[in-house]
N, C-alpha and C positions, 0 to 999 in steps of 0.2 A: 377574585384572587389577584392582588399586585404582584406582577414579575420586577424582580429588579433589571432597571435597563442596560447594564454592565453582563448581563451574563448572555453568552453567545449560544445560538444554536447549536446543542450538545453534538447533532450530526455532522456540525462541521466540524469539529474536532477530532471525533473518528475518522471524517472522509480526508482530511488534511495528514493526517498520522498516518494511514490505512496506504496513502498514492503514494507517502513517500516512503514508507516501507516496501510499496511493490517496487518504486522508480532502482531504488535499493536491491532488492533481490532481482528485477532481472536483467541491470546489470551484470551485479557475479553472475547468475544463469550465464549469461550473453559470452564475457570471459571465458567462465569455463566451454562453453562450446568453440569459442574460437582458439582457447589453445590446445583443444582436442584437435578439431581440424592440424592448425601446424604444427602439431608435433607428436602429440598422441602421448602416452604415457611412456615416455622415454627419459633418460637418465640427463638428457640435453633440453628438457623444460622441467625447471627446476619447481614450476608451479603448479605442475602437474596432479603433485602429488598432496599440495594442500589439503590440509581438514575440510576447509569452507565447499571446496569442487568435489569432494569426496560424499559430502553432506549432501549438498545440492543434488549431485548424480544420483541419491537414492532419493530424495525428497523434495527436490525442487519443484516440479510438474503441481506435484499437488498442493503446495506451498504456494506456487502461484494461484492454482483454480482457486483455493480459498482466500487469498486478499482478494481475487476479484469477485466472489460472491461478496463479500463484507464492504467493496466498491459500489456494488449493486446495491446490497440493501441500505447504506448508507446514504448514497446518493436518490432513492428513495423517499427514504427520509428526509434527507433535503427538502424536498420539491413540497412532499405532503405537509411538514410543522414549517416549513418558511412562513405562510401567511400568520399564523398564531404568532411565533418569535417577532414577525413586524408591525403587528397590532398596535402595540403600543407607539410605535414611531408616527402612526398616519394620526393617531388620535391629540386634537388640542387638549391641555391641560385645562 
């Protein structure tokens, strides 16, 4: 069966979305813990009260575990379909 040589290993496509969604959520996590620390939910941090830190403070933790399982079996994947995705590269025409 011919692969066409334009089409990229599907797992990097998830593992490239996947980091930067996490780089993305922990981030905000990050924010939101640091303006907890200085200031705490006070009328004097205005970001306090954000949707997004509100969100996160209930479901972030597990937001996180799960991009990094789907980091894991991604990157997985990498390692195992890499040699098939580069087959065609090593072989003369």
């Amino acid at each position: 069966m011919r692969r066409l040589q334009s089409l990229p290993n599907p797992f990097y496509v998830v593992l490239i979305a996947t980091g930067l969604l996490f780089f993305v959520t922990a981030s905000a996590y990050f924010m939101m813990s640091l303006a907890d620390l200085q200031g705490g939910q006070t009328a004097a941090n205005p970001h306090a009260f954000h949707p997004l830190f509100r969100w996160l403070n209930l479901h972030g933790t597990m937001l996180l575990i799960g991009e990094l399982i789907v980091l894991a079996i991604a990157t997985a994947g990498v390692i195992g379909t890499d040699s098939y995705w580069d087959a065609d590269d090593k072989k003369p025409d």
